[in-house]
N, C-alpha and C positions, 0 to 999 in steps of 0.2 A: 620635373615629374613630382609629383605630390604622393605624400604617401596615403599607403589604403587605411582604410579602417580598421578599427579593430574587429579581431575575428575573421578578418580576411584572410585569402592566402596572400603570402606577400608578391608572388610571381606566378600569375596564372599563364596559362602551356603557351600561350599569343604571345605573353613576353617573354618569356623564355631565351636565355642567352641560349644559340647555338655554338655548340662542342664542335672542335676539328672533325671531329670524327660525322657530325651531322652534314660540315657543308662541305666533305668528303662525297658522303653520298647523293649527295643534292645535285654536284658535278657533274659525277658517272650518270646519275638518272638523267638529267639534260643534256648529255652527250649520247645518249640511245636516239637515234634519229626519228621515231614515230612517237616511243612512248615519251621520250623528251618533250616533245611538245605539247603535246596533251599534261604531262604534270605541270611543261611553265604556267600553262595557263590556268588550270588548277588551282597551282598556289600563287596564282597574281588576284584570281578572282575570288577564293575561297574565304569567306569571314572569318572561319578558323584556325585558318592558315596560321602561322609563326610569323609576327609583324615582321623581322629580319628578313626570312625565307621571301615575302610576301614583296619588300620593297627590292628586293634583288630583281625577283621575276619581274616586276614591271620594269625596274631600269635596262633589262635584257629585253623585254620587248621593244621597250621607247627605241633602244640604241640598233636593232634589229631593223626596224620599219625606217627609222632614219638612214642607215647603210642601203636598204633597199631601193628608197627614194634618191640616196647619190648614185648607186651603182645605173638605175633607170637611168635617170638625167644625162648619167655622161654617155651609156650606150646609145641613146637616142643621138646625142652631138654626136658623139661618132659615124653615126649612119648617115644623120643629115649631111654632113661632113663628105663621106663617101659620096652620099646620091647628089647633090650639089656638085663637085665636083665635075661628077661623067656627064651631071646635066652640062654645064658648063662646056666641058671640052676640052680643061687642063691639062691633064694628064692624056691627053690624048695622041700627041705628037709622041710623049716618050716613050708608049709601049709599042709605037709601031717603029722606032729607032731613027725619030729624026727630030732630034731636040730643037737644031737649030731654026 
């Protein structure tokens, strides 16, 4: 990082180290199930955001949409899974009790 000029401030509010007690609140607020998400996006999208604040929220969304697309993926194999099966007619002997 290069330093600023003179006359500058040395840490303007975007750089700002966040305090315990900020990513404290930061938590709690993104753990409120509506207004959580309206702030993630907020401070992912916000220019004024706190650059810290700012790359948190995006790596919670990146990691959110990612989980979303595994949880999809495997629910779908599981159904294909399911409906394949009864298509087939696997399982069909053993719920009426004759395996053999």
């Amino acid at each position: 990082m290069t330093t600023p000029p003179m006359g500058s401030p040395a840490a303007t509010i975007p750089d700002k180290t966040l305090s315990v007690k900020d990513w404290l609140i930061t938590l709690v607020v993104l753990s409120i199930p509506f207004i959580g998400l309206i702030f993630l996006l907020y401070w992912a999208l916000a220019t004024s955001s706190n650059i810290n604040r700012k790359n948190y929220c995006i790596a919670v969304i990146i990691y959110q949409v990612v989980l979303f697309v595994l949880v999809l993926l495997i629910f779908i194999l599981l159904i294909s899974m399911g409906l394949l099966s009864s298509l087939l007619g696997e399982y069909g002997p053993m719920y009426e009790g004759t395996l053999l």
